[in-house]
C-alpha positions as CSV (number, residue, x, y, z in Angstrom):
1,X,117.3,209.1,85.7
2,X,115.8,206.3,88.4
3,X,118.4,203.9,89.8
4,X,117.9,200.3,91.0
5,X,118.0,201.9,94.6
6,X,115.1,204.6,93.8
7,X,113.1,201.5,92.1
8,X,114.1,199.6,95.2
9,X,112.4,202.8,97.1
10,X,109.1,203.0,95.4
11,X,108.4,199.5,95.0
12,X,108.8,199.7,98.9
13,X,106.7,202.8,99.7
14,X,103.8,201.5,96.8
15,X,103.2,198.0,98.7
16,X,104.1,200.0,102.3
17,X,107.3,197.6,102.8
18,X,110.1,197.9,105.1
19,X,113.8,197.4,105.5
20,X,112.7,194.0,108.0
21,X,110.2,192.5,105.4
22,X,113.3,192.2,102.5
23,X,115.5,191.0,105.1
24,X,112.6,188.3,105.5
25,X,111.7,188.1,102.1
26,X,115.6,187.6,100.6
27,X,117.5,186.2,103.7
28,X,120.0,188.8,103.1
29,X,121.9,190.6,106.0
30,X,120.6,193.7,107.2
31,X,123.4,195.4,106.3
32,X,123.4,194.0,102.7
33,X,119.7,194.9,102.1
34,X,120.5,198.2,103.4
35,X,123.4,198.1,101.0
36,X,120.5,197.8,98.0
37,X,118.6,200.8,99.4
38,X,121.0,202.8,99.6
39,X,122.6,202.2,96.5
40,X,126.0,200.9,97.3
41,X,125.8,198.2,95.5
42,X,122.9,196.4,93.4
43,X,121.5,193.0,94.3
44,X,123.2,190.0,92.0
45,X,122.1,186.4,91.5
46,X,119.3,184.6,93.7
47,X,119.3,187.3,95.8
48,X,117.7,189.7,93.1
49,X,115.0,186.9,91.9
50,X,114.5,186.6,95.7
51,X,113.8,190.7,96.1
52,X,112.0,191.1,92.9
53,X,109.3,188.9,94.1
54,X,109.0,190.4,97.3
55,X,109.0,193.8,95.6
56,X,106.3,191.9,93.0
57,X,108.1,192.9,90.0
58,X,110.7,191.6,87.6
59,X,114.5,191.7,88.2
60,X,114.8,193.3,84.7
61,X,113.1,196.1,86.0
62,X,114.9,196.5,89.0
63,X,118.1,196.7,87.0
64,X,117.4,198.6,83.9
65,X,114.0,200.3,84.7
66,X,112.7,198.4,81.2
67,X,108.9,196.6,81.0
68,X,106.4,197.7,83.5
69,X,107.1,197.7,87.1
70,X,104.7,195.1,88.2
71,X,103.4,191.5,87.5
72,X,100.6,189.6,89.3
73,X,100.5,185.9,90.2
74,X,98.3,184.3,87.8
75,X,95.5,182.5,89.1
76,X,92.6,180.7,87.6
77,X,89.8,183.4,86.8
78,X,86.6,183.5,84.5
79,X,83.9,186.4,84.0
80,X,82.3,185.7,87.2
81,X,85.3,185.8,89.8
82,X,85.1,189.0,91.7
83,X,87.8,191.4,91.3
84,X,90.9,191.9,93.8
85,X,91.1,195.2,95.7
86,X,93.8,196.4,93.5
87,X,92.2,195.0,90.4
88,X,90.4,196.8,87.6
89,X,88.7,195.6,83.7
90,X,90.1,197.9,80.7
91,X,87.7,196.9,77.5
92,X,89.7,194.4,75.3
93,X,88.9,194.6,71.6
94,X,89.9,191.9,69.4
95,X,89.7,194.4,66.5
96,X,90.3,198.0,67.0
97,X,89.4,198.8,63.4
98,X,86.1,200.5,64.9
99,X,88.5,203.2,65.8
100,X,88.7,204.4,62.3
101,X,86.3,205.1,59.8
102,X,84.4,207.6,61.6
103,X,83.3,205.2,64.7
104,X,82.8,206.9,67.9
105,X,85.7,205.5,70.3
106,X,83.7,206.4,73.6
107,X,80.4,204.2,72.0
108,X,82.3,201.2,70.8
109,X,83.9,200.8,74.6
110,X,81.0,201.1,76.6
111,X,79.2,198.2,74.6
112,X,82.6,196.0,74.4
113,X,82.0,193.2,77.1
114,X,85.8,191.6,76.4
115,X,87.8,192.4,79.2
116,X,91.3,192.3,80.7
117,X,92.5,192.5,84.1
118,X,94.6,194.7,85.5
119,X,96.5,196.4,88.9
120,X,94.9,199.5,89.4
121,X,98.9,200.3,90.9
122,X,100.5,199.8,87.1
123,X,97.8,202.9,86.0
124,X,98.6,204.9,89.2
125,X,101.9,204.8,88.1
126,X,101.9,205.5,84.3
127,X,99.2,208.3,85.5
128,X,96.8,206.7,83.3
129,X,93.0,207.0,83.8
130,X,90.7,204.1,83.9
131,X,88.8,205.4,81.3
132,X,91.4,205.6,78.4
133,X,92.8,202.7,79.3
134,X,92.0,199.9,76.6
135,X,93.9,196.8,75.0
136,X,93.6,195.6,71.5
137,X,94.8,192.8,69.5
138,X,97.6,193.8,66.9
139,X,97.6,193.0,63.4
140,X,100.4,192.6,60.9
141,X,104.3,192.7,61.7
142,X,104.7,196.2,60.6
143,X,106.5,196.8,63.8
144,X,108.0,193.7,64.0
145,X,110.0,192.7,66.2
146,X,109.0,195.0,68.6
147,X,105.4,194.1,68.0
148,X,104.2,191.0,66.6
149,X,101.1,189.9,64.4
150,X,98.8,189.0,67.5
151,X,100.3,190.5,70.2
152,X,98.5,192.3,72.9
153,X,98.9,196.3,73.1
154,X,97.9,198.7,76.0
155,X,96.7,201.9,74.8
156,X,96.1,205.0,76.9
157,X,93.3,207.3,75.0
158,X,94.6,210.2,77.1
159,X,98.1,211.1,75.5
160,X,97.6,211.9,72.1
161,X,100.1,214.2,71.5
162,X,102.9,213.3,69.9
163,X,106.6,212.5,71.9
164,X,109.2,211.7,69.3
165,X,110.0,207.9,69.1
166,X,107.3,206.4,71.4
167,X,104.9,204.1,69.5
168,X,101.4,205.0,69.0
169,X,97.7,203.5,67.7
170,X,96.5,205.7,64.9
171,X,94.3,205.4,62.0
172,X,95.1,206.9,58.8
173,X,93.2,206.5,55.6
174,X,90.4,204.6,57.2
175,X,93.3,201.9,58.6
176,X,94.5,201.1,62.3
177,X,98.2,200.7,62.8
178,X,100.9,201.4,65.4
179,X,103.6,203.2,64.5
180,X,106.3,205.4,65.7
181,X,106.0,209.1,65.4
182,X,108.3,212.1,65.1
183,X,106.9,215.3,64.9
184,X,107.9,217.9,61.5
185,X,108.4,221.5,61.3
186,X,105.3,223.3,60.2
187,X,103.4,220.8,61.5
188,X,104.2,217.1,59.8
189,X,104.8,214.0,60.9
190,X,106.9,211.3,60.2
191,X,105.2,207.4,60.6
192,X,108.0,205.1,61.0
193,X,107.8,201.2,61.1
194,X,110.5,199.4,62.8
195,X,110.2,196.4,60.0
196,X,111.4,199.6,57.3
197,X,112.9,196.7,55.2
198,X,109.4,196.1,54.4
199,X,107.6,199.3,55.4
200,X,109.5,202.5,54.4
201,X,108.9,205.6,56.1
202,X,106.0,208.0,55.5
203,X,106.4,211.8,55.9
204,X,103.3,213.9,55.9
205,X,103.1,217.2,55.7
206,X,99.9,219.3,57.6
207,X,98.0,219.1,55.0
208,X,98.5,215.9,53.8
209,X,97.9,215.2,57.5
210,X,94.3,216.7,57.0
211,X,93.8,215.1,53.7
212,X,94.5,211.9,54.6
213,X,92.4,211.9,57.5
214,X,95.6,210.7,60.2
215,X,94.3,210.2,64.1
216,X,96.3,209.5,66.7
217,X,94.3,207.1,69.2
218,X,96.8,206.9,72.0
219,X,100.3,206.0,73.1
220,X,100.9,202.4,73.2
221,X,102.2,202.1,77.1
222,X,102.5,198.3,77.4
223,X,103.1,195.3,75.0
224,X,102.3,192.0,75.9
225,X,103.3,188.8,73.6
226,X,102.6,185.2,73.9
227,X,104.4,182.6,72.1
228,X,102.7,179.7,70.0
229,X,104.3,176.5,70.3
């Protein structure tokens, strides 16, 4: 299991920083910042806001290893501004219904012209590939809290089978959801929603499985929510 100190570490050698610039960066002592690196002790207070933005990342995920491990400043930005070095489009799809139904995945990206914008650095570390990297819009508050009606999900094509717990886009029955997946001997599944008040649990068997036509689109990796006012 990472540590603040190995987060400290690869934050360091992915932006190709060293022991001088967080010294710089934080005003800390050299001996405290080598403190942090070597795990001694963790960073606490200003000092921590002060390293996570010279690390370009969030304090919660220096401490805990939770939400992805970098942000980007936000600047103003339309179709026509050229991308950063480190910057990449995924195909945003407001509706990702296409995906079921029989619609070809592959067909519906290539003509989507929404797009979001993205470090190449976050997909280098997940080991995601451009190409199954996508975002849609969620619908419904099946999964609610953890995702809410509206929110933004990253999806990566590429991992499609299933790791008990983590959350997944699927279609089943000619409907998109996300949902959490546990795998079944012989060959089941169980779909769980975390809003089971509302949604109780399904359990499908293989053939069910077959019968009611479940696809699993890909892992949700990221969630990104925006509050209305």
């Amino acid at each position: 299991m990472q540590t603040t100190s190995d987060r400290i570490n690869q934050r360091m050698r992915d932006l190709g920083l060293q022991h001088k610039d967080l010294v710089a960066a934080t005003g800390a002592s050299k001996g405290t910042v080598t403190n942090w690196i070597n795990g001694v002790n963790n960073p606490t207070g200003k000092r921590l806001v002060q390293l996570a933005q010279a690390l370009k990342t969030t304090s919660s995920w220096l401490l805990t290893g939770n939400s992805t491990p970098e942000f980007t400043q936000v600047e103003p930005w339309d179709s026509n501004t050229p991308l950063d070095d480190d910057e990449i489009e995924i195909p945003f799809f407001k509706d990702f219904s296409f995906a079921c139904g029989g619609g070809s995945i592959g067909e519906a990206i290539a003509n989507e012209t929404r797009k979001l914008r993205m470090s190449k650095a976050t997909l280098r570390n997940l080991s995601i590939m451009k190409e199954n990297a996508v975002a849609a819009t969620a619908i419904g508050d099946s999964m609610s809290p953890t995702i809410k009606d509206g929110d933004t999900i990253h999806v990566d094509l590429g991992r499609k089978n299933i790791k008990d717990g983590k959350i997944f886009a699927i279609c089943i029955g000619g409907l998109f959801y996300c949902k959490r997946l546990y795998n079944l001997p012989l060959g089941g599944v169980r779909i769980v929603s975390d809003n089971s008040v509302e949604f109780p649990e399904i359990q499908l068997s293989a053939q069910e499985i077959i019968d009611q036509q479940l696809e699993v689109i890909g892992w949700v990796w990221q969630i990104s929510s925006l509050e209305s006012w």
